[in-house]
C-alpha positions in Angstrom: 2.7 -30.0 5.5 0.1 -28.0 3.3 0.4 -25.1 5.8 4.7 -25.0 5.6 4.1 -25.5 1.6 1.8 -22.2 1.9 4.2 -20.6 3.3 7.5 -21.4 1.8 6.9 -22.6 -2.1 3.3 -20.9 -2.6 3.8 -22.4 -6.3 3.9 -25.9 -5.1 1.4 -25.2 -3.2 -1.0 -24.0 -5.2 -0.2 -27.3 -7.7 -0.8 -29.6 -4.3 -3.9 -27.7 -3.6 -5.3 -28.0 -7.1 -4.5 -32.0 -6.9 -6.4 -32.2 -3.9 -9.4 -30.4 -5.3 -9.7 -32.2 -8.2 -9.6 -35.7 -6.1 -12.2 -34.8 -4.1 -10.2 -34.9 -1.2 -11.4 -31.7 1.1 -10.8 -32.8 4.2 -6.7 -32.7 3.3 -7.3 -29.9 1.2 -5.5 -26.3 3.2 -9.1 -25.0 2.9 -8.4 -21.7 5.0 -5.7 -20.4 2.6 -7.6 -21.6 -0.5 -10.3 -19.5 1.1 -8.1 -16.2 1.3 -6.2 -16.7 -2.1 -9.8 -17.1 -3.6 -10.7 -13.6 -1.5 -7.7 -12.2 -2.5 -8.3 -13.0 -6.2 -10.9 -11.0 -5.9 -9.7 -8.0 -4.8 -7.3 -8.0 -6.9 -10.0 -7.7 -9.8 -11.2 -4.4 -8.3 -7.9 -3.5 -7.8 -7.4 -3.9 -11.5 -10.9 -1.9 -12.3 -9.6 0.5 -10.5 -6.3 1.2 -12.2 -7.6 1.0 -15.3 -10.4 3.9 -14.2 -7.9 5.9 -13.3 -5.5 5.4 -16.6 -8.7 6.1 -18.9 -9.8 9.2 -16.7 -6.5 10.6 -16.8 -5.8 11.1 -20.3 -9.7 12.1 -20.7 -8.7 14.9 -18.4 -5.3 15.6 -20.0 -6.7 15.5 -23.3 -9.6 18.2 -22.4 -7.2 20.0 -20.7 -3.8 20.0 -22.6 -5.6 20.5 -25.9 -2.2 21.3 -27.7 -0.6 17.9 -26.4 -3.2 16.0 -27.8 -1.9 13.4 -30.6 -1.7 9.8 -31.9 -0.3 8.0 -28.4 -2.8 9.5 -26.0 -6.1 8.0 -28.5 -4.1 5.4 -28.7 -3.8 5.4 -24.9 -7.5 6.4 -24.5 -8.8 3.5 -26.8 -6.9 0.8 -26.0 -8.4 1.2 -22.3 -11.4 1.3 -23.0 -10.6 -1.6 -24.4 -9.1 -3.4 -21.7 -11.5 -1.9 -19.4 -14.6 -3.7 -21.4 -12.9 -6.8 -21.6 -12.8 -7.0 -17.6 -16.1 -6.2 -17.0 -16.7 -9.1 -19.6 -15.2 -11.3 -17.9 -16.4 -9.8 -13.8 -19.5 -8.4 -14.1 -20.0 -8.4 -11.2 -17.6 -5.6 -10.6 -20.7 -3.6 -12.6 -21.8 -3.5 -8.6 -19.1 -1.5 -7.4 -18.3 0.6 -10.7 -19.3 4.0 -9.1 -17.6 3.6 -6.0 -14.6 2.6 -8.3 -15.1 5.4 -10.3 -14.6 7.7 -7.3 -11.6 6.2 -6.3 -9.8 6.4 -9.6 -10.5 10.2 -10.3 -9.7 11.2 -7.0 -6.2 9.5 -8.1 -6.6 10.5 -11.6 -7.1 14.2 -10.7 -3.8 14.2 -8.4 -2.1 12.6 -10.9 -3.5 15.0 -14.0 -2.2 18.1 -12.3 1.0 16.4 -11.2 1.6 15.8 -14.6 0.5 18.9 -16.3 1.8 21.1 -14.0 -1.5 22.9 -13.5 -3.4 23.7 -10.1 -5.3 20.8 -8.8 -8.4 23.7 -8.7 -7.7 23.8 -12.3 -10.2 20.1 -13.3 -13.4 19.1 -11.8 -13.5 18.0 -8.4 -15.8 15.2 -8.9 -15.6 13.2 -12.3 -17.4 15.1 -15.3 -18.2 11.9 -17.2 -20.8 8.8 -16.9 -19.1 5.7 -17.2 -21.2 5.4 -20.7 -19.4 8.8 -21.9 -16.4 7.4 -20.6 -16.3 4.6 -22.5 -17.8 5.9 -25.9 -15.7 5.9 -28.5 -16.3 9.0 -30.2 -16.7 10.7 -26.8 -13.5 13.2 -26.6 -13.8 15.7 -24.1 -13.3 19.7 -25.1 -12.6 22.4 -22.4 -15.8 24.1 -21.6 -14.8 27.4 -20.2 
């Protein structure tokens, strides 16, 4: 039944595996799927490191870059993920593990993206990311164009 559940109402489910656990009762627990909804939980947490990288690195690059765009909604922008990006590794810090890996991911996306949306050659930012994570991340860190 738990396998047809899984498959149909993943919501019900979920609230019939939950019972189970909390009974004690493993051997009718659907331990297989538990097992790749718990490894799937976790990969979406990277997933979510990632994407936030890449947000964060791409207005760092469009605000070094586009220095007569700059204004109130990017530092807003800027700030607010660093933000969100601290609170995650809070609560995974684990992901600490895989942050420059992660890092490399998200500006090879951030870099497409940055001369997608500026209009400017993809030979026009760095190749690899400029930035430690710590710069990244500091507050008062706001990158200026360094001809």
């Amino acid at each position: 039944m738990s396998s047809t559940l899984y498959d149909h109402d993943f919501y019900a489910w979920a609230n019939e595996q939950v019972g189970l656990l909390r009974a004690g009762k493993l051997s009718e627990a659907d331990l297989e799927h538990i097992a790749e909804e718990i490894e799937s939980m976790g990969k979406s947490e990277k997933r979510e490191l990632i994407s936030r990288l890449t947000v964060l690195l791409l207005h760092l690059l469009k605000w070094e870059f586009q220095p007569m765009r700059r204004g109130a909604s990017w530092r807003l922008s800027i700030a607010n993920t660093r933000d969100a990006l601290t609170d995650h590794l809070a609560d995974n810090p684990s992901l600490r593990s895989v942050l420059e890996a992660s890092i490399d991911t998200a500006y090879r996306r951030a870099h497409r993206d940055a001369a997608l949306e500026t209009g400017f050659p993809e030979g026009t930012f760095p190749n690899a990311c400029p930035w430690s994570f710590d710069q990244m991340m500091d507050e008062d860190f706001w990158p200026e164009y360094q001809s």
